[in-house]
N, C-alpha and C positions, 0 to 999 in steps of 0.2 A: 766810378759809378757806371754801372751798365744798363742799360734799356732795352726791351724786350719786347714789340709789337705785333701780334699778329693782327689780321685782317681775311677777310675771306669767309667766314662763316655766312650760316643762313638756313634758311628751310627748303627742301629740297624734295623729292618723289623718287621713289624707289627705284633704279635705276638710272637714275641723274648721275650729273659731276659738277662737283663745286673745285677751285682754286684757292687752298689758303696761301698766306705768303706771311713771313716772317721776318722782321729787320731789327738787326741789333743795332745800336751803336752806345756812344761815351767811350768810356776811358777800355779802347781795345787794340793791344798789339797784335796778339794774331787767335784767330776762332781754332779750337780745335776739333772741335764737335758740334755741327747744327743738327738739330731734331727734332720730332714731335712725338708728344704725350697726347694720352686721351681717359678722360674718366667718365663711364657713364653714369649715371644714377646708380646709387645704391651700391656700386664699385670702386676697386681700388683704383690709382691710376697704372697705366698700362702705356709699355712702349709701342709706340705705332713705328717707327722708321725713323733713321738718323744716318747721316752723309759724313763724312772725316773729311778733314781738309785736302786731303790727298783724292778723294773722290770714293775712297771705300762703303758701299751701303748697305745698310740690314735691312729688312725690312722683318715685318710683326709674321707670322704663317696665315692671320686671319684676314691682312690685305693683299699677300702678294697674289701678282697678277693684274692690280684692280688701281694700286695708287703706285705713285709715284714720285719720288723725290728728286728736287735738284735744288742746285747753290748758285748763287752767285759771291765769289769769294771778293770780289772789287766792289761790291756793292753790301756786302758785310749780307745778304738775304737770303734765307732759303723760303724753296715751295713746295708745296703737296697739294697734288695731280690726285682726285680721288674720284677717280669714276664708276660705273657700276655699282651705285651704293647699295647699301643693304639696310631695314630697320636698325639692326648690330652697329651699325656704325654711328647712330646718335649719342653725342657724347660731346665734349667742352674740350676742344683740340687745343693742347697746351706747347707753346715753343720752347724748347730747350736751347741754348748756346752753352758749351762749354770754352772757357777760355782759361790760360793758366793762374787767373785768380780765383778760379771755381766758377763753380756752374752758374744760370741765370734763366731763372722763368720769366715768359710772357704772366699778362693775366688771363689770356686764355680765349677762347671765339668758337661760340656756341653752333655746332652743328645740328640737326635734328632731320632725318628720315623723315616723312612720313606722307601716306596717302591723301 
């Protein structure tokens, strides 16, 4: 059994920065993939940016420049660094872990833009 926490949402103003952060734990031998999801209203979910164990990252085209991922792999957590925010970015930031028994969501930490 894996567990899936994020934390860090909130309400914010248009060019803010909020920190989410993400901590797996239970039954985990090694992470292969930490990440985050985002679904806004009325949208599908969509990948925002994910870290490999090895340090490899992607990020979405509609954040880069603006957020920012990192891990901590002794601490099983990742984070997202999201500054500069835009309306576009309210949306219910969902953490992914991938580990070799399949994948595992958070339930998710509501972010919202707005003036």
């Amino acid at each position: 059994q894996v567990r899936v926490v994020e934390s860090g949402g909130g309400l914010v103003q248009p060019g803010g920065s909020l920190r989410l952060s993400c901590a797996a734990s239970g039954s985990i031998f090694s992470i292969e993939i930490m990440g985050w999801y985002r679904q806004a209203p009325g949208k599908q979910r969509e990948l925002v940016t994910t870290i490999t164990s090895g340090g490899t990252i992607n990020y979405a085209d509609s954040v880069k420049g603006r957020f920012t991922i990192s891990r901590d792999n002794a601490k099983n957590t990742v984070y997202l660094q999201m500054n500069s925010l835009k309306f576009e970015d309210t949306a219910v930031y969902y953490c992914y872990v991938l580990i070799r028994g399949g994948g595992n969501w958070g339930q998710g930490t509501r972010v919202t833009v707005s003036s």
